[in-house]
Every structure is written in C-alpha cells, then in structure tokens.
N, C-alpha and C positions, 0 to 999 in steps of 0.2 A: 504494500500500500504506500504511497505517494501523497504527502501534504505538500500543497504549494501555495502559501500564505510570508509576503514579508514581513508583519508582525510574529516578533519572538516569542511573545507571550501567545500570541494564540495558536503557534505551534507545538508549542510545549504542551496546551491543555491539551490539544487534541493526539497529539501525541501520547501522552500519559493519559486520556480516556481509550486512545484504541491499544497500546500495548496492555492495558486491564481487563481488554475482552481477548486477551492472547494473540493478537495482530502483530506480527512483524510488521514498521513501518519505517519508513524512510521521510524528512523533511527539507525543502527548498523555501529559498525564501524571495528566487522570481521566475516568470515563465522562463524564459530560455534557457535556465540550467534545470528546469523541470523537463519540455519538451525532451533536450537533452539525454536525461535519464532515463526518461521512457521509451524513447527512442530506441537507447542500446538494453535497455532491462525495462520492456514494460511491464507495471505491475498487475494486479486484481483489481485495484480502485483507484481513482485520484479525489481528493477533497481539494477542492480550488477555490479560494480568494478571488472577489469579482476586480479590488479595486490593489493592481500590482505595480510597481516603477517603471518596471519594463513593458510588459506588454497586460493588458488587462486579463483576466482570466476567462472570459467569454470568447477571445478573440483565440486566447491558447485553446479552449475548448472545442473551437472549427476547428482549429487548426489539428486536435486529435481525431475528430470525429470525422475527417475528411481524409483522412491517411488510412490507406485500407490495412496498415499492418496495428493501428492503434483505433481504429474505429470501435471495435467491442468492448473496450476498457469503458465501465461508468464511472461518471463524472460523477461526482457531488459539488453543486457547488455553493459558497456562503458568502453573505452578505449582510452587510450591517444596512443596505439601502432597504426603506418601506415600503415603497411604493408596489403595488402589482403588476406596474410595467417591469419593473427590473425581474420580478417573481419571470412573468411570461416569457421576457428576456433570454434567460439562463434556462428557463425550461425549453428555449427551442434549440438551445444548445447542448443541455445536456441531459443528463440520466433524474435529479432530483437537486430541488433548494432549498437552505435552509437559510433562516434569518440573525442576525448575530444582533442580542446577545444569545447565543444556543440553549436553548431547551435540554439537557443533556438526555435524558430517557426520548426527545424524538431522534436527536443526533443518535444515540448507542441502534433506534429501530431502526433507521434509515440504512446506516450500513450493515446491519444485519441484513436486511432485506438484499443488496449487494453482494455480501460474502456469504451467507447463508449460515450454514454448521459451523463453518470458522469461526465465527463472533461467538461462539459458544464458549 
C-alpha cells in the first residue's frame, strides 16, 4: 500500500492506522516520487492527497488510471475540500473519497473494502 500525502503528520496517522490493521505500507510525500514507485513496484492501494506541491492528486490519479499496467490499482482519495464538487471530482477519478478530518472507522471500512481479508 502506497500513501501519497505531503503533510507528515497525516502520513504518519495513516500510516500507523493501516500498519494496525496489518498493512505493509509505504509513504511519499508528492506525486512524482509516488507515480515513480508505483510504476516500478505497484502496490494493492494508493490513498492520495487531493491538494500536493507537485502535481495535485486527481491529476496523479488519471495519470494511474490511464496506464494500462497501473489502471486496477484503487485509489482512495482525501480531502480536507467540502464541497460535493470536489467529492464528484475525485470520484470520477478514482476508486472512493474520503473527507479530512477522517472518520477513522469509515477510513479503516473503506480500505477494507479494497484489500479485503488483509485489513483483517
């Protein structure tokens, strides 16, 4: 699994919430050393940051969903933005949104639903 959020701290949480459901996880903190790594090692999921320095995560998210060797990987992606445009936004880009500040039991469902018996 693959987190690509520039904030440290909400790497960490999520970090430290998905290796508690027994997740091997890996973190980046901007697109192109994310795309990067997926590229040569892609994972089971990516949780993506909508708002990154480099490239935003919507834009990284065509950018996987459009690459036939990274197109099945699901996105998750989060957002501190309100609005239902940005919700519909992300959801035409990716697999599921979540809103930050995180919910932590819908975050722990969401990627369950993604990794399935792993999150167990």
């Amino acid at each position: 699994m693959l987190i690509i959020d520039d904030d440290r701290f909400n790497r960490r949480l999520y970090e430290d919430l998905l290796v508690a459901d027994g997740l091997a996880v890996d973190a980046v903190a901007d697109a192109a050393e994310g795309l990067r790594r997926i590229e040569h090692d892609p994972p089971d999921l990516v949780v993506m940051d909508i708002e990154l320095p480099d490239l935003d995560g919507l834009e990284a998210t065509r950018r996987l969903k459009t690459n036939p060797r990274t197109a099945r990987i699901p996105v998750v992606i989060i957002s501190a933005h309100a609005l239902h445009e940005h919700e519909r936004e992300a959801l035409a880009v990716g697999d599921a949104f979540l809103r930050k500040p995180l919910r932590f039991p819908e975050f722990h469902e969401t990627i369950r639903r993604f990794v399935g018996a792993a999150a167990r």
